[in-house]
C-alpha positions in Angstrom: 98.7 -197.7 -118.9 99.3 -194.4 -117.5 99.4 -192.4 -121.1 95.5 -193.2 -121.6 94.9 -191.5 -117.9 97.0 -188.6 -118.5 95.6 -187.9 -121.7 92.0 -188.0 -120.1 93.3 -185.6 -117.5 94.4 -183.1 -120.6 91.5 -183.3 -122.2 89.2 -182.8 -118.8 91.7 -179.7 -118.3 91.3 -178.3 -121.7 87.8 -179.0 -121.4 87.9 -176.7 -118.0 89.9 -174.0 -119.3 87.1 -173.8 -122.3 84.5 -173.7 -120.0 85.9 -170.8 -118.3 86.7 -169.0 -121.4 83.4 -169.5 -122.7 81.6 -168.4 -119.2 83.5 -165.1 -119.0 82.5 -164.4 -122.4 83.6 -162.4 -125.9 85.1 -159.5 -125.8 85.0 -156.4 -127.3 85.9 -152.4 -126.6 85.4 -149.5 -127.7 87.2 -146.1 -126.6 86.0 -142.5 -126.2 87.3 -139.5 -124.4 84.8 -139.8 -122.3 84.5 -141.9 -119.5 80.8 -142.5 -118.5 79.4 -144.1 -115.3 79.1 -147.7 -114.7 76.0 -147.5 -112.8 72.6 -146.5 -113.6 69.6 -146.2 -112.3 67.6 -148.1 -114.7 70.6 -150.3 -114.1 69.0 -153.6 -114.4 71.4 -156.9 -114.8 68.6 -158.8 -113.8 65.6 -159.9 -116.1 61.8 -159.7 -115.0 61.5 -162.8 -116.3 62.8 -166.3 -113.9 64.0 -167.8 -116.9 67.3 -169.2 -117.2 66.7 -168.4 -121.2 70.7 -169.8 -122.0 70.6 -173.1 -120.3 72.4 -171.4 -117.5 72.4 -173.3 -114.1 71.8 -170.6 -112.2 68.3 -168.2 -113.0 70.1 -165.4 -115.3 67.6 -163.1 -113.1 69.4 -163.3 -110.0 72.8 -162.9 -111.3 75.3 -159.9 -111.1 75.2 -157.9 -114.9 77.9 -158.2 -117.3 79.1 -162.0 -116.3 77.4 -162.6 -119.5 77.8 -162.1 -122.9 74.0 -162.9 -123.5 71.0 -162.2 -121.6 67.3 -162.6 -122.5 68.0 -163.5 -126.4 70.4 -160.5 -126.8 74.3 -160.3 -127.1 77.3 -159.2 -127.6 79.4 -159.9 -130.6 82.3 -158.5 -131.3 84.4 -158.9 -134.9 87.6 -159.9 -133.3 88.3 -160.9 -129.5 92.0 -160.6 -130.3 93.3 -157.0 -130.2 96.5 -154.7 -130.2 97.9 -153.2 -128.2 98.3 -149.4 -128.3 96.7 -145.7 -127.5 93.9 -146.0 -130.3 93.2 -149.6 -130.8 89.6 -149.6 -132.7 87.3 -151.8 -131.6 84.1 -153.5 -133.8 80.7 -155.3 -132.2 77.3 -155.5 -132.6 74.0 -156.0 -130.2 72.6 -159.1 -131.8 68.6 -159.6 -130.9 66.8 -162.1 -130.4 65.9 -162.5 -134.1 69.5 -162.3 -134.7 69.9 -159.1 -136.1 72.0 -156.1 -135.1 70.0 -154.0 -132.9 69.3 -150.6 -134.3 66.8 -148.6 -131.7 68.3 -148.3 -127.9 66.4 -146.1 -125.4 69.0 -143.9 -124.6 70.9 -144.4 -120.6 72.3 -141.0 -119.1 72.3 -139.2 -122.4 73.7 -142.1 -124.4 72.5 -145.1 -126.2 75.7 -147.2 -125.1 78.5 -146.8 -122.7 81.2 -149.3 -122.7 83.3 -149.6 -120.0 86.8 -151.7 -120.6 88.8 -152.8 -117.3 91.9 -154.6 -117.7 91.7 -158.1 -115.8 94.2 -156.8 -112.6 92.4 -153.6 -112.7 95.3 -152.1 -114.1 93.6 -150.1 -117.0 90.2 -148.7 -116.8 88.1 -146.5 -119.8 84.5 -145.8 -119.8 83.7 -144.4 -123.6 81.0 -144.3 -126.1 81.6 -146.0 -129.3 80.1 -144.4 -132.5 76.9 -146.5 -134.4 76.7 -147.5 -137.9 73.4 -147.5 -139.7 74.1 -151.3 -139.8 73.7 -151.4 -136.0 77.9 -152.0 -135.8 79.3 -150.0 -132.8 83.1 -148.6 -133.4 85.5 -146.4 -131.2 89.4 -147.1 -130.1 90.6 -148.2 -126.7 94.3 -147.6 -125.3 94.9 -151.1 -124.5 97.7 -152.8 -122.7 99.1 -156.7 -123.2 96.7 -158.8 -121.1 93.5 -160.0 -120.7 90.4 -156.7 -121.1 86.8 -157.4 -120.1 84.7 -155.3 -122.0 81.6 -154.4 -120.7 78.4 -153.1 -123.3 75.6 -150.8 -121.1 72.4 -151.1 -122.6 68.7 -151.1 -122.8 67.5 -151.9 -126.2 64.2 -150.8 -127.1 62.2 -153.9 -126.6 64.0 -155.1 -123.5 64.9 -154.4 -120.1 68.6 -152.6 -119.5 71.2 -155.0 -119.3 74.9 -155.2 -118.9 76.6 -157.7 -121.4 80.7 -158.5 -121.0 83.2 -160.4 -123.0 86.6 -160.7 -122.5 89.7 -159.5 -125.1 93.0 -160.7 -125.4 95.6 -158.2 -126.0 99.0 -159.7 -127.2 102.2 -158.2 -126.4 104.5 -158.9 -122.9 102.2 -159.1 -120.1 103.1 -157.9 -116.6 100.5 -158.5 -114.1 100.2 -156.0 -111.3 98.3 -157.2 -107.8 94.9 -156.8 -107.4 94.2 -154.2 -104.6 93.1 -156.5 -101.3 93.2 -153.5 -99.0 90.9 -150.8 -98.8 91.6 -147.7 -100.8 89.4 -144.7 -100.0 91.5 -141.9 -100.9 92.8 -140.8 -104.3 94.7 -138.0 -106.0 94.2 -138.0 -109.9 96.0 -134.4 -112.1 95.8 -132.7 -108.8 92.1 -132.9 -107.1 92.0 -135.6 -104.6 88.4 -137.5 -104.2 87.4 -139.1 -101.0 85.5 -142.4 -100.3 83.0 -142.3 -97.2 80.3 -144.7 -96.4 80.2 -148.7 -96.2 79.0 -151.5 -98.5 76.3 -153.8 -96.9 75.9 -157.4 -98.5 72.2 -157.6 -99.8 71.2 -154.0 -98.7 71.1 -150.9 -100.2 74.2 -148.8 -99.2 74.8 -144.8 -99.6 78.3 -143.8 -100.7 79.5 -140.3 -100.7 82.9 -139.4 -103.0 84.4 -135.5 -101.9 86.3 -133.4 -104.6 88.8 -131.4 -103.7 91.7 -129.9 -105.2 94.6 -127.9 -103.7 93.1 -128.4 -100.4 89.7 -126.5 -101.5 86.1 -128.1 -101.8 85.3 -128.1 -105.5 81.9 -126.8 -105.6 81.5 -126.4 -109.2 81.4 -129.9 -110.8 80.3 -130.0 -114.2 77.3 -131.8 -114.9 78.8 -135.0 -117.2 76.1 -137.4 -118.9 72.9 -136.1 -116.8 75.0 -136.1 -113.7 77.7 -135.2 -111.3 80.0 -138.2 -111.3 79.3 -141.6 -112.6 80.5 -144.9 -110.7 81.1 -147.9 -111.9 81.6 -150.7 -109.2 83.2 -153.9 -110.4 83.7 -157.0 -108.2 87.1 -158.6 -107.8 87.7 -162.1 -109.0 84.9 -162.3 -111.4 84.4 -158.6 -112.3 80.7 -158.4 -111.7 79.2 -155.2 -112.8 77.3 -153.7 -110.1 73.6 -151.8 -109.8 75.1 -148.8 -108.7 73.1 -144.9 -109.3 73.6 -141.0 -108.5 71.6 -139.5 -106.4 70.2 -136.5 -107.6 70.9 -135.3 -110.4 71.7 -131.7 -112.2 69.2 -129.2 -111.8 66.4 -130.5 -109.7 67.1 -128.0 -107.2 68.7 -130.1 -104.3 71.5 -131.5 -105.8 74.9 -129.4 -105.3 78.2 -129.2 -108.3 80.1 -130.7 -105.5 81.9 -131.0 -103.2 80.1 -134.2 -102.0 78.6 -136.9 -104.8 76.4 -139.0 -103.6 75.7 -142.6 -104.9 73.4 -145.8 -103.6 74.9 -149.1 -104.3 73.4 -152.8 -104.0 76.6 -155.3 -103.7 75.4 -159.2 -103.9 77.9 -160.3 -101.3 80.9 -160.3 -99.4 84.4 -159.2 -100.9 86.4 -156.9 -102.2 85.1 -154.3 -104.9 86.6 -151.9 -107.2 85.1 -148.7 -107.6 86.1 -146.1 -110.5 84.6 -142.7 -110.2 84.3 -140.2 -113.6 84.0 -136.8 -112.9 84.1 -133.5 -114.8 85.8 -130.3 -113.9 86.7 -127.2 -116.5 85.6 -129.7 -119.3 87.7 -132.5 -118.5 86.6 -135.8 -117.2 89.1 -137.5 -114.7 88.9 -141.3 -113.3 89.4 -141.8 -109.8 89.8 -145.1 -108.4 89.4 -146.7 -104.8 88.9 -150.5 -102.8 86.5 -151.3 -101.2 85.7 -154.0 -98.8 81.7 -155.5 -98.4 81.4 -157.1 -94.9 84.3 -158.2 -93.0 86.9 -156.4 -90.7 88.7 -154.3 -93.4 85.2 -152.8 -94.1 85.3 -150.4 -91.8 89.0 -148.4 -92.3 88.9 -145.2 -93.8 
């Protein structure tokens, strides 16, 4: 009488494993040369509406962007959630609306209509790139993908909505070999040369100030190229469930204050305690460049630099 038990237990563990894969969403990536910056200012994962419009236990306006595949009668579709591996693996969706059609008009987000940022599960592989739209409303562009398990992250703010982050997750086939999570803060790195510094600290439920230094051969580089209406573009992702984070520059090219560098300044709202990964894009003599660092909200490790 055992067999009907266990088979219940598969089935309640199947039924588990679908859940997740259904709560972390479809996948979908496009690539670009150009990385672009995870936060914005208009940056809004939330909804101005309470609703919980999918059924969702918790209000959809309180939660992190890009946990979601849909938000407020809008997501993201992509043609296949199964990919290849390889340097230029292209990469098909679609923004459906609420009236389930392809979305066509997009207010445009630091110079661009979409940015989509693909990270590699472990953190392991990172590209922030603009895909190319169809008349159809299908977005294209090629990723370099490695074997594993992408989320895929589409930065938007359609026309009749509010901006919103939508992610879905990609299988890549090929052997896997999963690297480590970072769990220790990481405020330094070196990337073709220029080495960026992390300063500041992230505050659960407050807003917090970050400041990332370029240098390069020991010099300050003070003549940053302006890239996508700004200095340097973050994107701040939360470990375990790769939350997409309200993160913006401030300042921005031009207005008189801001400074090409050394010093690029961001505010960042983090929802709670833990350990986030930040990726910084930055431009210098027409090449973007992705530096990465580990951060630590609240807690001891918070605080070494």
């Amino acid at each position: 009488m055992s067999t009907p038990i266990k088979v219940i237990g598969f089935i309640a563990a199947l039924a588990a494993v679908f859940a997740i894969t259904l709560g972390a969403g479809r996948i979908f990536g496009p690539v670009d040369t150009t990385p672009t910056s995870a936060g914005h200012d208009t940056h809004a994962s939330t909804s101005p509406t309470s609703g919980a419009s999918e059924g969702d236990g918790e209000h959809s306006a309180h939660l992190p962007g890009g946990l979601q595949f849909s938000q407020d009668g809008y997501a993201l579709r992509l043609n296949h959630s199964e990919l290849a591996a390889g340097s230029k693996t292209p990469i098909e969706f679609v923004i459906e609306g609420p009236d389930g059609k392809p979305v066509t008009a997009y207010t445009p987000q630091h110079e661009k209509e979409l940015h989509l940022i693909a990270v590699r599960r472990d953190f392991s592989g990172f590209q922030h790139v603009h895909p190319t739209r169809a008349a159809d409303g299908t977005w294209s562009t090629r990723l370099a993908l490695t074997p594993g398990v992408w989320r895929v992250f589409a930065d938007i703010a359609p026309t009749a909505a509010e901006p919103m982050t939508l992610g879905a997750d990609v299988s890549v086939a090929g052997a896997y070999v999963p690297v480590a999570a970072p769990t220790e803060d990481v405020r330094t790195a070196t990337v073709d040369g220029y080495t960026v510094t992390l300063a500041g600290e992230l505050a659960p439920g407050a807003d917090s100030e970050l400041t990332l230094s370029v240098s390069r051969g020991g010099k300050p580089v003070t003549d940053l190229d302006p890239y996508l209406g700004a200095f340097g573009h973050l994107v701040a992702l939360r470990t375990g469930d790769l939350a997409y984070l309200h993160v913006h520059p401030e300042g921005h090219p031009g207005d008189g204050t801001t400074k090409p560098g050394p010093d690029i300044t961001f505010g960042a709202a983090v929802p709670s305690s833990g350990t986030y990964r930040l990726f910084l894009d930055f431009q210098h003599a027409g090449v973007v460049r992705t530096a990465a660092f580990t951060v630590t909200a609240g807690g001891s490790s918070g605080h070494h630099h």
